[in-house]
N, C-alpha and C positions, 0 to 999 in steps of 0.2 A: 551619406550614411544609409545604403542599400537596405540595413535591417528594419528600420526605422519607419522607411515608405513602403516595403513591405508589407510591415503591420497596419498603417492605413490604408492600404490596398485591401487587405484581407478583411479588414471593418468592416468595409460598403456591401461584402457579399452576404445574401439574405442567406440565415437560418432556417431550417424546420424545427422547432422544438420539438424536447425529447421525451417519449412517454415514459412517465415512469419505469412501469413494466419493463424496459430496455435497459434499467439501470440494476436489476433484480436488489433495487430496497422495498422493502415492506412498507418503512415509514419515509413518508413523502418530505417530512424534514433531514431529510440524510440524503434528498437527491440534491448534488453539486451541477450536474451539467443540463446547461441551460438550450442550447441550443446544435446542431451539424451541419453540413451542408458536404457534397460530394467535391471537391477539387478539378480530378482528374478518372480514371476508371480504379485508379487504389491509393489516392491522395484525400484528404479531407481536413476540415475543422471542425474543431470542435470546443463550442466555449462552456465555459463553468464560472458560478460565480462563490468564492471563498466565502463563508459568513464572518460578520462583524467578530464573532465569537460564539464558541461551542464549550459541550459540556465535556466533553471526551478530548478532542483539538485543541488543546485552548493554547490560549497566547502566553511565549514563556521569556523573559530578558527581551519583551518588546518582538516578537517575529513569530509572525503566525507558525502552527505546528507544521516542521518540513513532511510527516505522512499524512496531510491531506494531498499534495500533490501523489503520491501510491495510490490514495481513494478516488482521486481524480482519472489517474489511470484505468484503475481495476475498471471504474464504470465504464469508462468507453468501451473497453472488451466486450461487452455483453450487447451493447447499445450498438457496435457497428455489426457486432456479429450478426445479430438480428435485421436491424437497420437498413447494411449495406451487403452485407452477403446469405440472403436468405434462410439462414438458422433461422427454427421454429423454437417460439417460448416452449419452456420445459427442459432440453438439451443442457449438460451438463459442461460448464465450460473449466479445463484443466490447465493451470500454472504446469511451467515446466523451469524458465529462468527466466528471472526479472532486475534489470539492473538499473538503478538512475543516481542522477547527481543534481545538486540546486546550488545557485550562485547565492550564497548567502545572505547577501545585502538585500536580494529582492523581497527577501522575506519579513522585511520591518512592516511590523504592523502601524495602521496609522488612526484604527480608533473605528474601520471602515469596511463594509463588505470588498474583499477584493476580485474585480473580474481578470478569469486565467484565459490566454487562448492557446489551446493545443492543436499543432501541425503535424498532422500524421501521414506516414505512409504507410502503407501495407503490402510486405511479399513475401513469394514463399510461399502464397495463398495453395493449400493444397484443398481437394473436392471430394465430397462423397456424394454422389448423386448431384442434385442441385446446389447444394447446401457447403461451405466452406467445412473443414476438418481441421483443416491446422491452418495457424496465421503468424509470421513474427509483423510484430507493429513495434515502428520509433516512431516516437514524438518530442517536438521541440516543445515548451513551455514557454507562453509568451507574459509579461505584465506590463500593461502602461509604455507597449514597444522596446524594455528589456527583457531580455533573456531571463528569466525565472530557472532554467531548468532542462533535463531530458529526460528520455525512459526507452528502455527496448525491452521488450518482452517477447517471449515465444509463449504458445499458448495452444490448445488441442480441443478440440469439440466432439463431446459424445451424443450419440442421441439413447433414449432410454433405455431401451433392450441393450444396447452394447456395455454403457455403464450398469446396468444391474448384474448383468456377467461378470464387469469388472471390483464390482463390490461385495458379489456375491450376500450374505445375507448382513451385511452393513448397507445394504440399500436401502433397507428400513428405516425411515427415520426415525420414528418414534420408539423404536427397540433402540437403537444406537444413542438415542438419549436418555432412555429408560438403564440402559446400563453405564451411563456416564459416572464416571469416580465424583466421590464425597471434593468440594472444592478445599483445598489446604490452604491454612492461613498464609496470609498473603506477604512478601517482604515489606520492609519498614518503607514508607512509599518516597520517602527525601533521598536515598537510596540509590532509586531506579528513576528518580526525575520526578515522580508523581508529587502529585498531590494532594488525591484520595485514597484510602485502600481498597475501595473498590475497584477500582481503576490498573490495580497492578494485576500482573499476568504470570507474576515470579511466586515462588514460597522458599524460603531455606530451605538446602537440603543437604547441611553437612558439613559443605565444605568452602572455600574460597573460588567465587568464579563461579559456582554450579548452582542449579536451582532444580524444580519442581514445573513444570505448567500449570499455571493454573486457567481453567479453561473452563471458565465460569458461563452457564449455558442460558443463563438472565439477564448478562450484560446487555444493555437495550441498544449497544452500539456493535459491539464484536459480533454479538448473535443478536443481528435486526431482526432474521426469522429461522426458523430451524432447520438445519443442515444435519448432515450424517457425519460430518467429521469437523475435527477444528478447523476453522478459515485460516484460509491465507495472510489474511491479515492482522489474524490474534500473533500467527507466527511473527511475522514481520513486526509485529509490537513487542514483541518479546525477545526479538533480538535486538531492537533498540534500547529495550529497559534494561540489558545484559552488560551491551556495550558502555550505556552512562553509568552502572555500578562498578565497570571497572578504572572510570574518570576518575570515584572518588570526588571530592569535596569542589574539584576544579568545574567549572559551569562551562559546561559543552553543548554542542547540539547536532545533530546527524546531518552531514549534506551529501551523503552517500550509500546505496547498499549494492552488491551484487548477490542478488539470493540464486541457490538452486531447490527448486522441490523436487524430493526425490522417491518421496510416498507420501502417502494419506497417512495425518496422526490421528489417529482415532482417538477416541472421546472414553472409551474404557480401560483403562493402562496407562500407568504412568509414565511421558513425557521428560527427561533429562534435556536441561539447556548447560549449554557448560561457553565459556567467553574465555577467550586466550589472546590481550595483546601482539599484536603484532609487528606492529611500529610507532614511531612517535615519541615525542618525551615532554620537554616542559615547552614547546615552543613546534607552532604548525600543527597539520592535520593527524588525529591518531587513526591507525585503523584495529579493527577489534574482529576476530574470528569468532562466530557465532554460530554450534551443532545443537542440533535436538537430534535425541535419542529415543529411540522407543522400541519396545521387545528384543533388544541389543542390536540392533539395525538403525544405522544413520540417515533420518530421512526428512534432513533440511540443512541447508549451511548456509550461512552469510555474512561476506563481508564487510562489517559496517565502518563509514569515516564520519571520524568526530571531529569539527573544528571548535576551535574557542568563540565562545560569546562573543568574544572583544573584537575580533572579525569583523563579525556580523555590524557589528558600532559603526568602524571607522566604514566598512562596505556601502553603510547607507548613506553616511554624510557627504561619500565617492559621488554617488547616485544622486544627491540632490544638489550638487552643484549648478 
């Protein structure tokens, strides 16, 4: 079982813990990753540890929430960027496509912080001056010496001056949230999987499939601190609450997305998310087509796979044989 001794091989190798600062959270309770160490000259680890339970994450039909592993990702970006290839704090770091999948059953919760270890590479590393510009990073997801999981991202680094260029007067942040839209009420949160209305990221808007953004700039989790435009990852919550509203009543859960960003949503203008079935029926994984729209320009898609709950059951009772 080569994977297996692997992962106790990769244990003994010492850590440097991770500064905050390299995770870009504000709040020191939202940082997941615990530790890195360099592999090779573009290999590494990098551990995180899952909490017991969160306010935002929480644990839903018994399995921890599948996008902490996304927040697991997003941190490393910032953390090796810095870390391991010289980017200066401040530098802007850009999503371009992000795709991952999780083996279901690893996700049963058991009542218990869970420790994650990601095996990443890095190439493609391209430079501007000293300093990395662009990076694609995979990583495997490890738990307990199972496979938890993967991710590949491609991803782009600005430094100040060139991102103010490219924001032009949305660089500001404090204007860009000074003109942020009135938040719309929010959809009925049983719905989109929620279970506060706070919490939801959708609003009606009309029709079957389609929604509103709502890009609530207080949320203590989507906006830990103030940004010029919606995150990454309000998107990516919002094509997962897209895709369980088109489940309907059946109890699913995401073990897939393949996102493209394809512009910045800005924070003043309304947002169209619209969801279009694509496959699947009463039986196996569904997948769900997930667009945001804004100023009649398409500038996100993803598409997500939903599997059954009931999966995830027999997957872990697999796992603890």
């Amino acid at each position: 079982m080569p994977s297996l001794q692997l992962a106790h091989d990769e244990a003994s190798v010492p850590c440097t813990p991770v500064p905050q600062a390299y995770t870009h959270k504000a709040n020191p309770a939202e940082v997941l990753l615990t530790g890195w160490c360099r592999t090779a000259p573009d290999t590494f680890t990098v551990r995180a540890r899952w909490p017991r339970s969160h306010d935002f994450y929480a644990i839903r039909h018994g399995l921890h929430d599948p996008l902490l592993l996304s927040e697991t990702v997003r941190q490393t970006l910032p953390l090796l960027s810095h870390a391991a290839y010289q980017v200066p704090l401040g530098h802007q770091l850009l999503w371009e496509r992000f795709q991952w999948d999780l083996e279901l059953g690893a996700l049963r919760s058991e009542g218990l912080p869970v420790d994650v270890e990601l095996r990443i590479s890095c190439t493609d590393v391209r430079y501007r001056r000293q300093s990395a510009a662009a990076v694609v990073l995979t990583a495997e997801a490890w738990r307990e010496g199972c496979r938890l999981g993967g991710a590949r991202t491609h991803f782009t680094i600005q430094n100040r001056a060139v991102y103010a260029r490219l924001r032009g007067a949305y660089a500001d942040i404090g204007l860009a949230n000074a003109r942020a839209l009135p938040v719309p009420s929010p959809a009925p949160a049983s719905v989109v999987a929620r279970e506060r209305a706070e919490d939801v990221v959708l609003s009606p808007a009309g029709g079957d499939n389609r929604w509103q953004l709502r890009a609530d700039t207080s949320h203590p989790i989507l906006f830990d601190h103030p940004v010029d435009h919606v995150p990454g990852m309000l998107l990516l919550e919002a094509a997962r609450q897209a895709a369980h509203a088109t489940a309907a009543s059946r109890p699913t859960v995401v073990t897939g997305m393949e996102t493209t960003f394809i512009r910045y949503a800005e924070l003043d203008a309304p947002c169209w998310i619209d969801a279009r079935p694509l496959s699947g029926g009463a039986a196996g994984p569904r997948r769900v087509l997930v667009t945001a729209r804004q100023n009649d320009e398409e500038i996100f898609t993803c598409v997500v796979t939903l599997s059954d709950v009931r999966d995830g059951a027999q997957d872990g009772r697999t796992q603890a044989l």
